[in-house]
C-alpha positions as CSV (number, residue, x, y, z in Angstrom):
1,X,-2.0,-18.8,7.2
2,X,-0.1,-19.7,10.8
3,X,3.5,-19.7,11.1
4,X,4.6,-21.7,14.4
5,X,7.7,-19.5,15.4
6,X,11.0,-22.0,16.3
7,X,12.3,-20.1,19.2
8,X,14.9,-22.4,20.1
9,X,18.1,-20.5,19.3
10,X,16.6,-17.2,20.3
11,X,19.1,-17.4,23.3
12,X,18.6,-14.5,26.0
13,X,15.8,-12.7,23.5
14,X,12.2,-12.4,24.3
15,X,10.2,-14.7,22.9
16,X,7.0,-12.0,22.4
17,X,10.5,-9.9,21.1
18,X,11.1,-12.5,18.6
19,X,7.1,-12.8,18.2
20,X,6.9,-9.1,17.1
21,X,10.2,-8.8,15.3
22,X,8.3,-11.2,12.7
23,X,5.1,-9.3,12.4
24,X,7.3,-6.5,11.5
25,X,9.1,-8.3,8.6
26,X,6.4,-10.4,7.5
27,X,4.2,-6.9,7.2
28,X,7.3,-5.0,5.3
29,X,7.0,-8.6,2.8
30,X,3.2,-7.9,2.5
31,X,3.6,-4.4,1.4
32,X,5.6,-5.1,-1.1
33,X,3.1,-7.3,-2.6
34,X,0.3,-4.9,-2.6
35,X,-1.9,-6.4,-0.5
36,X,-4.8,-4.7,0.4
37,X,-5.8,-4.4,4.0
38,X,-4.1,-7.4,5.1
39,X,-4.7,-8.6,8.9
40,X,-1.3,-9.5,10.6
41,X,-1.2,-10.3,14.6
42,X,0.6,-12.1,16.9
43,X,-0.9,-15.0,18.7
44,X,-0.1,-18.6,21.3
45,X,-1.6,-22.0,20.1
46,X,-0.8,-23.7,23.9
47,X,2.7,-22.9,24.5
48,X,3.8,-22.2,21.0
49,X,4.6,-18.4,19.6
50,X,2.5,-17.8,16.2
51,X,2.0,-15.1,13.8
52,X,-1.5,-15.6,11.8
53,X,-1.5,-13.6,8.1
54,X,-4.7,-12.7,6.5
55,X,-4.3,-11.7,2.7
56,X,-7.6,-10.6,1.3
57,X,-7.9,-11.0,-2.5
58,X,-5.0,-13.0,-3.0
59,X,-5.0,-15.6,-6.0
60,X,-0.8,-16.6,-5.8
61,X,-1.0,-18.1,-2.4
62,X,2.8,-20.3,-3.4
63,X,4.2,-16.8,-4.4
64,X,2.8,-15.2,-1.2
65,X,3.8,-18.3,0.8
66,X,7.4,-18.3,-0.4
67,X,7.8,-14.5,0.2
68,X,6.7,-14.1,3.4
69,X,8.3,-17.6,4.9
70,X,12.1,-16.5,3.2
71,X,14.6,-16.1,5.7
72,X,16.7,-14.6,3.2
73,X,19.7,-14.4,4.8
74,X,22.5,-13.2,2.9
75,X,26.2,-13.7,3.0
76,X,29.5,-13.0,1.5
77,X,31.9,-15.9,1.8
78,X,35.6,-16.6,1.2
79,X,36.5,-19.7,-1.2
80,X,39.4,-21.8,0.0
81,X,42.1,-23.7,-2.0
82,X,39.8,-26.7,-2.0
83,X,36.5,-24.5,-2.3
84,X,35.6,-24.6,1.0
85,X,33.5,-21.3,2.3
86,X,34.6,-19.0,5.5
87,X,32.5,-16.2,6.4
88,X,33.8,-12.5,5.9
89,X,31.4,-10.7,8.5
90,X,29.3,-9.3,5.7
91,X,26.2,-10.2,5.3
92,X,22.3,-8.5,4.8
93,X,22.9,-6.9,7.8
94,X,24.8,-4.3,6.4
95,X,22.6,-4.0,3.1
96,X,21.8,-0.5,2.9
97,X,19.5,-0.7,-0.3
98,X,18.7,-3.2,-2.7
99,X,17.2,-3.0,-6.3
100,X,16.4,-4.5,-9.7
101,X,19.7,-3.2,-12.4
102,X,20.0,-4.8,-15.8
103,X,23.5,-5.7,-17.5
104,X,24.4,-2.7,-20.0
105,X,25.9,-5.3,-22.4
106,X,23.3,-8.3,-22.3
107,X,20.5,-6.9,-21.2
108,X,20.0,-9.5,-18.4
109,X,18.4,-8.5,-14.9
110,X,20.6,-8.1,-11.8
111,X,19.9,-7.5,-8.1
112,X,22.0,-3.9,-7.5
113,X,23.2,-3.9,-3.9
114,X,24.5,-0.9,-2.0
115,X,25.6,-0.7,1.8
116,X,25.9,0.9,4.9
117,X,29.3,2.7,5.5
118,X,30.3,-0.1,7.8
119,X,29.5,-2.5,4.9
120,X,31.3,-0.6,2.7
121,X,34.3,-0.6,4.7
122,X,34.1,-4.3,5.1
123,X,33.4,-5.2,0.9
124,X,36.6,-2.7,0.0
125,X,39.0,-4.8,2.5
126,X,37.1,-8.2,1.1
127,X,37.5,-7.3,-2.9
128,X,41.1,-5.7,-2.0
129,X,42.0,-9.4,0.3
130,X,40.5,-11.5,-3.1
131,X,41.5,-9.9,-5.6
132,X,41.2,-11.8,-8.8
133,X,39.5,-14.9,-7.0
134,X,36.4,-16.0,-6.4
135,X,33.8,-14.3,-3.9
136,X,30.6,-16.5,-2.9
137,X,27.5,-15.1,-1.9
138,X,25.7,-16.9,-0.2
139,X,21.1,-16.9,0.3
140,X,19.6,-19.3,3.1
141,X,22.7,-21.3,2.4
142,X,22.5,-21.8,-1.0
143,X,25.4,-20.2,-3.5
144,X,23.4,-17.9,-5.8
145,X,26.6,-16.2,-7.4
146,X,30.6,-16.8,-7.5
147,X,32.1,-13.9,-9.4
148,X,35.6,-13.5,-9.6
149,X,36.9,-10.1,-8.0
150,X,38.1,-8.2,-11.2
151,X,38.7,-4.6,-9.0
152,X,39.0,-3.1,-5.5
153,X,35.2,-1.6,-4.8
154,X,35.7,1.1,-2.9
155,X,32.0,2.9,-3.3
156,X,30.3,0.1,-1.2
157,X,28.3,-1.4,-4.5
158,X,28.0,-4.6,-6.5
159,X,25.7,-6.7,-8.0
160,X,24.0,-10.3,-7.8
161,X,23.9,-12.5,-11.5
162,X,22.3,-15.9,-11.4
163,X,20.4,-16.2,-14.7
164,X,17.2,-14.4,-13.2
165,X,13.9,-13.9,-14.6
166,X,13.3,-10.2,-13.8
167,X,10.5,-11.6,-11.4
168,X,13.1,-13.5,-9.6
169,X,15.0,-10.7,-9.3
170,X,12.1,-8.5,-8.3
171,X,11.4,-10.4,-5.5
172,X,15.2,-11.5,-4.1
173,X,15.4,-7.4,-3.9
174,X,11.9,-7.1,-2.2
175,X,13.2,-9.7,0.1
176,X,16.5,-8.0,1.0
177,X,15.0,-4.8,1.5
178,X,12.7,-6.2,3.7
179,X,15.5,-7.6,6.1
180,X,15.6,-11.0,7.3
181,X,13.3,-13.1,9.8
182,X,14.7,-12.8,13.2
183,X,13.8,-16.9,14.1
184,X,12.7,-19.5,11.5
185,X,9.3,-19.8,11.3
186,X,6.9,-23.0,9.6
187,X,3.7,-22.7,8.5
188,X,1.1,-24.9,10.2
189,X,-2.1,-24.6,9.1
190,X,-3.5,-22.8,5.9
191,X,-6.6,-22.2,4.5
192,X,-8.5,-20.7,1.7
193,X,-11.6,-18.9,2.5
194,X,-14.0,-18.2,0.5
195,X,-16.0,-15.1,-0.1
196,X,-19.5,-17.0,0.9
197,X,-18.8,-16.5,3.9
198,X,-19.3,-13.0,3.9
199,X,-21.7,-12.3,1.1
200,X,-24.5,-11.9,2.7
201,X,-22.6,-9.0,4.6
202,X,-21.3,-7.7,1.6
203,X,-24.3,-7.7,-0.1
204,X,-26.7,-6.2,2.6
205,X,-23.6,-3.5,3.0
206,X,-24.1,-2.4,-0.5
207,X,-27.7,-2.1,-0.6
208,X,-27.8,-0.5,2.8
209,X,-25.4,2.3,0.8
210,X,-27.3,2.1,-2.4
211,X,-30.6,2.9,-0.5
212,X,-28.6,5.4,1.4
213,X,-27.3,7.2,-1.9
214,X,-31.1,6.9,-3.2
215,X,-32.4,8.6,-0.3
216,X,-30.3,11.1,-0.4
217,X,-30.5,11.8,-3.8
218,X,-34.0,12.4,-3.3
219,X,-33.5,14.7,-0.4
220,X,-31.5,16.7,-3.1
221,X,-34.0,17.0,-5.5
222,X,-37.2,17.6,-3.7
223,X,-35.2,20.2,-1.8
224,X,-33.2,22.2,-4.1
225,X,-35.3,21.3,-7.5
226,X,-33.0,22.0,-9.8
227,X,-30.3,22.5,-8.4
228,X,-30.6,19.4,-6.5
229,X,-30.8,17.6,-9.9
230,X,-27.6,19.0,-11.0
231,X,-26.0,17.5,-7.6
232,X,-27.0,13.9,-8.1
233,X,-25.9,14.1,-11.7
234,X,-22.2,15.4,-10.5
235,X,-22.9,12.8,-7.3
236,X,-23.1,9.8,-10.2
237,X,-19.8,11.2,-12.0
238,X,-18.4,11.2,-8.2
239,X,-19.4,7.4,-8.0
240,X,-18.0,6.2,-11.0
241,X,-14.6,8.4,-11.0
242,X,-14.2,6.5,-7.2
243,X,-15.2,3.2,-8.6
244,X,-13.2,3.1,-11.2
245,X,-10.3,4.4,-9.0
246,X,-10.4,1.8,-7.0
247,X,-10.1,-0.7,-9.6
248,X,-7.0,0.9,-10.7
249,X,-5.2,1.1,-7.9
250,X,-6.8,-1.8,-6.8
251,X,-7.9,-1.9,-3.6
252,X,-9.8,-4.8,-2.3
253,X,-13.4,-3.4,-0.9
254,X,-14.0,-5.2,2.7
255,X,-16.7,-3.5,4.7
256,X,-14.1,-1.3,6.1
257,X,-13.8,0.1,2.7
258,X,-17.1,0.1,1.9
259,X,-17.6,2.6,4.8
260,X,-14.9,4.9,3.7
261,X,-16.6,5.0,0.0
262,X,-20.5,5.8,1.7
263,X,-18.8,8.4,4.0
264,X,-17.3,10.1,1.1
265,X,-20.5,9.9,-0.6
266,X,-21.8,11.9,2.4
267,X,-19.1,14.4,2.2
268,X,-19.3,15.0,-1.7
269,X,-23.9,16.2,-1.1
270,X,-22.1,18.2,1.8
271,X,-19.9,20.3,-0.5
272,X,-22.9,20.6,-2.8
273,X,-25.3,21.8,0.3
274,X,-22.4,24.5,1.5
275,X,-22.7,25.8,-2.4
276,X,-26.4,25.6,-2.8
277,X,-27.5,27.3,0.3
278,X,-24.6,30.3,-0.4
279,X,-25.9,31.0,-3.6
280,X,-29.8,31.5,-2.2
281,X,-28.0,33.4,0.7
282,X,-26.9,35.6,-2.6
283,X,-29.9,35.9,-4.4
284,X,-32.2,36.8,-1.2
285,X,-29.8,39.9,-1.2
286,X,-30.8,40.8,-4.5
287,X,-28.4,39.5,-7.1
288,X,-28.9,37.7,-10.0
289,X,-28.7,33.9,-10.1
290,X,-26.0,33.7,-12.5
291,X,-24.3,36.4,-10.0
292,X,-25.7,34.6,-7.1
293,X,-24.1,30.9,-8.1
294,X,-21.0,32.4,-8.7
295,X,-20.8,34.1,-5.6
296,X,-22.0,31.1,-3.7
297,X,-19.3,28.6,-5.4
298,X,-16.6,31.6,-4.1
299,X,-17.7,31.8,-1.0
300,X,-18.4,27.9,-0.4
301,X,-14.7,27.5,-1.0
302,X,-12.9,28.4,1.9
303,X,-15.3,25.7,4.0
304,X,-15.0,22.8,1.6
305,X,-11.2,23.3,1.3
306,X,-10.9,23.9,5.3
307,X,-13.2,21.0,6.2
308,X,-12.0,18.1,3.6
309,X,-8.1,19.4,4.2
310,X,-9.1,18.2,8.1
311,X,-10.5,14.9,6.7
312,X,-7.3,14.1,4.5
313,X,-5.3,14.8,7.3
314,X,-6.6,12.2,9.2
315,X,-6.6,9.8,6.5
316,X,-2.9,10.2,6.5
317,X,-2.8,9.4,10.0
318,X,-5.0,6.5,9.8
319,X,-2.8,5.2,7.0
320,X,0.7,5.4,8.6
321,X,-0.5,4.8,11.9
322,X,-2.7,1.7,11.2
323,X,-2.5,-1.3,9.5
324,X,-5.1,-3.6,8.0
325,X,-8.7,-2.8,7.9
326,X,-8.2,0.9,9.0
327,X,-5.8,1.4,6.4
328,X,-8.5,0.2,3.3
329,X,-11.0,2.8,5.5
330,X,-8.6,5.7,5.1
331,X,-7.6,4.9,1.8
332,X,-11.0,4.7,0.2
333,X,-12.0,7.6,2.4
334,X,-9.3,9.6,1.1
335,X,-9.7,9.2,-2.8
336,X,-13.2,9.7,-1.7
337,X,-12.8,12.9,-0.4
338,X,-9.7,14.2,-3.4
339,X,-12.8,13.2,-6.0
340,X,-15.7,14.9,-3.8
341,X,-13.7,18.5,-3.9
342,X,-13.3,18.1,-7.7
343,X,-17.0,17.0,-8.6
344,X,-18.1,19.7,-6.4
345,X,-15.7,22.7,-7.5
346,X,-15.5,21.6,-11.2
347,X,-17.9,19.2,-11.9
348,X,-21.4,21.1,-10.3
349,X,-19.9,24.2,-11.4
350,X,-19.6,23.1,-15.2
351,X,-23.1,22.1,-15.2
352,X,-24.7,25.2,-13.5
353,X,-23.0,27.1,-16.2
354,X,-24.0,25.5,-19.3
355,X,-27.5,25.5,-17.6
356,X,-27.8,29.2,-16.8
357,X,-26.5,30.3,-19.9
358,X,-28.8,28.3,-21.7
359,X,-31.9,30.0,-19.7
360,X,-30.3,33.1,-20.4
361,X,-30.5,32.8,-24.0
């Protein structure tokens, strides 16, 4: 989608300010849908200031639409002798915190709102000044609620009715969290692509990992025998924990993602490799192999910890330093790596137990 920014009221503000100010808002919006590695960026079509949204994997483009083009712009107003409106001063601005309460007696959802000291200030003169009349609030200039002032508030708190669904009130809150559009912005141009046009991407991506797993699988096996056999049975555990993960959470795989998940892959034979060549480090000093394996999982330990602790570290980073398609990278990359430590500590371990006690016997 393209929204056209209307920078005609923007006064002595920049218009790349402006410009920016609604990539920030429009990215909060997205992240309170879930989206999964969306692509947000500032652009100019000629002379005119546009922000261009990608939203990968998303089937509600209205509900999408309607959330991220919302100025919501909220107000408290006054109501005259002859129910006319006059602003107070308090408006979203001074929203501290907004969330989804239900009413103890009907069971109805409500929009909970709680602000700032200044705020706070303001609604305990406001209730105290209409006291026992009607207080309008006011979204994108539509009345929403009217409730008549029963109290003084003095805790800087109060609600929103309006007969909502619970969705509806789900998404007023994730609106007035997110804050309000700095300029009005249209959308000019929309389309829907479809995943044709990257299937043959896709596609090769995936075999190029699946012969890439193979491969090393085999590497496993003809080197270590056995106990290379034991580390692509724990490496197919690995694959299927981190699929089904991922369809959880969700996460939408792009290639990005899919180059987190192989990397982990890569990571998960590494653990394995640190163990295996530990434990014949053991048993060419003598001990026994059931000695030998437990030594080598021990001593393995400190490396795997040290070395995938680096790794998460920097999936952190990537995460909440990044947006877009380097976030799906370290997110994938991360659970990766969390699932990799277990399979290898646990999971390996588990079956070279059962398997050397059984020789024993």
């Amino acid at each position: 989608m393209v929204y056209q920014l209307d920078i005609s009221k923007i006064g002595e503000k920049s218009p790349s300010a402006a410009q920016q100010g609604v990539v920030d808002v429009i990215e909060k919006r997205i992240n309170f849908l879930g989206v999964s590695e969306p692509v947000i960026q500032p652009a100019r079509l000629g002379s005119a200031y546009v922000v261009i949204v990608e939203l990968p994997g998303v089937s509600d483009i209205n509900r999408a639409k309607d959330l991220i083009g919302k100025t919501a712009q909220l107000k408290f107003m006054e109501v005259g002798p002859d129910n006319s409106l006059s602003e107070t001063g308090l408006t979203g601005a001074n929203l501290k915190n907004s969330d989804v309460q239900f009413d103890q007696k009907t069971g109805e959802p409500q929009v909970g709102l709680e602000f700032d000291n200044e705020g706070a200030k303001l609604f305990e003169q406001l209730t105290q000044k209409n006291l026992q009349k009607p207080l309008a609030i006011q979204l994108d200039e539509q009345i929403i609620s009217a409730p008549t002032v029963q109290s003084v508030i003095t805790e800087g708190k109060a609600v929103i009715t309006g007969n909502f669904t619970i969705k509806d009130a789900k998404d007023l809150s994730k609106l007035l969290n997110a804050g309000a559009l700095p300029v009005p912005v249209n959308i000019v141009e929309q389309k829907n692509v479809t995943a044709s046009l990257g299937t043959n991407s896709v596609q090769q991506s995936l075999l190029g990992g699946l012969l890439g797993v193979l491969l090393v699988a085999l590497f496993m096996i003809l080197y270590y025998r056995f106990f290379g056999f034991l580390a692509v049975s724990a490496l197919i555990i690995y694959s299927l924990v981190v699929i089904s993960l991922l369809k959880l959470i969700p996460v939408t795989m792009t290639l990005s993602g899919i180059a987190g998940f192989i990397l982990s892959i890569g990571m998960a034979v590494d653990a394995n490799i640190l163990i295996f060549e530990r434990t014949k480090e053991e048993t060419r000093a003598g001990k026994s192999i059931d000695v030998a394996a437990e030594e080598g999982f021990r001593r393995a330990w400190p490396s795997i910890r040290d070395s995938n602790m680096s790794s998460l570290i920097t999936c952190v980073i990537l995460y909440y330093g990044t947006t877009g398609l380097v976030r799906g990278f370290a997110v994938t990359l991360a659970l990766g790596i969390l699932v990799s430590m277990f399979t290898a500590i646990i999971v390996t371990r588990t079956f070279l137990r059962l398997s050397l006690r059984r020789a024993i016997k």
